[in-house]
Wavefront OBJ file of the C-alpha trace (Angstrom):
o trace
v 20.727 -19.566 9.136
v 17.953 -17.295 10.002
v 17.376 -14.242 8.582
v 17.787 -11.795 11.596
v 21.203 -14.023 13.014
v 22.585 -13.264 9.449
v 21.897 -9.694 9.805
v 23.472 -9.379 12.682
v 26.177 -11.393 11.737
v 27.173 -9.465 8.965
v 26.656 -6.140 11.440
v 23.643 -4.929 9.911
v 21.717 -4.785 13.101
v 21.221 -6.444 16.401
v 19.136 -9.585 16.408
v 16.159 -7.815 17.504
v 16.445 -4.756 15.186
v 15.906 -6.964 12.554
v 12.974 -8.742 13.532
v 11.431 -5.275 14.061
v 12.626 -4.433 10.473
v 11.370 -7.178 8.956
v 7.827 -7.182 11.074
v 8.129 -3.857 9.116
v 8.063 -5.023 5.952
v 11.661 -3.568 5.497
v 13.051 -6.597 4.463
v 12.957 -8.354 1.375
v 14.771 -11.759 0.264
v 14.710 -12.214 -3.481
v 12.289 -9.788 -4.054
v 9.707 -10.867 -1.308
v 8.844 -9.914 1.956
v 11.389 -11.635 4.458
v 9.093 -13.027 7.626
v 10.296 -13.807 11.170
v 12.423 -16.892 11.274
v 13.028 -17.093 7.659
v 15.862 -19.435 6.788
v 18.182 -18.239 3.890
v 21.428 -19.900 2.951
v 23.223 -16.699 2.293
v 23.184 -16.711 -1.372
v 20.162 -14.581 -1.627
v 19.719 -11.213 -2.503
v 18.686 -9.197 0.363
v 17.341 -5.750 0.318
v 16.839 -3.309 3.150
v 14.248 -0.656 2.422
v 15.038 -0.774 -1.034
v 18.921 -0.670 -0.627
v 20.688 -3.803 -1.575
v 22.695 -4.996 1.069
v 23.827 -8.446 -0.274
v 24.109 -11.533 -2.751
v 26.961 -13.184 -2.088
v 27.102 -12.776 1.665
v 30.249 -10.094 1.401
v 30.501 -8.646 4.834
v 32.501 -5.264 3.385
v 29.553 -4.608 1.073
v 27.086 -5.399 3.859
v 28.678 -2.310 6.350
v 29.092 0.101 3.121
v 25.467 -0.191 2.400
v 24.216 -0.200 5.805
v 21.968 3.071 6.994
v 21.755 4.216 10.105
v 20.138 2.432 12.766
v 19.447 3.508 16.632
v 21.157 1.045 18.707
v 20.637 1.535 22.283
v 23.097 1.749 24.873
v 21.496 1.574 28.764
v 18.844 4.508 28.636
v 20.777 6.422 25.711
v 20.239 6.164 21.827
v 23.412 6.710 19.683
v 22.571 7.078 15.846
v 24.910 5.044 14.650
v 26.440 5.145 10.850
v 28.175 1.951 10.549
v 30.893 1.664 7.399
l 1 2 3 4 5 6 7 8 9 10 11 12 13 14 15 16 17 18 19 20 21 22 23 24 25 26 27 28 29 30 31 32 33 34 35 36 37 38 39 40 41 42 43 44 45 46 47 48 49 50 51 52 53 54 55 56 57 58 59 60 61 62 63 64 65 66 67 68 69 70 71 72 73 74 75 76 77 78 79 80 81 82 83
């Protein structure tokens, strides 16, 4: 699975959030930068600017350890704390 389908799977951020993220250079995937269309298997440990935000792919631990992110919502921007 790629990288940015996980995240959004596990309700990080949308799909295109985290491509910006990681085009960033605010994702890292055992350590490393994470780059666009990176595969992982879900086992990996996954950091978001610093902030651990997986290893065994628990969704729970995912939300708690989410930060905010703007999601956007027609022409409006809600700051959104998710967990």
């Amino acid at each position: 699975m790629r990288i940015n389908k996980w995240l959004s799977a596990m309700g990080i951020c949308s799909r295109r959030e985290a491509d910006r993220l990681i085009a960033e250079g605010k994702i890292k995937i055992n350590g490393n930068l994470a780059s666009l269309g990176q595969e992982i298997s879900g086992e990996e440990e996954i950091e978001l600017s610093g902030k651990r935000i997986s290893g065994k792919g628990e969704k729970r631990e995912a939300e708690r350890s989410a930060p905010c992110v703007l999601q956007a919502a027609g022409n409006h921007l809600h700051n959104r704390r998710k967990g």
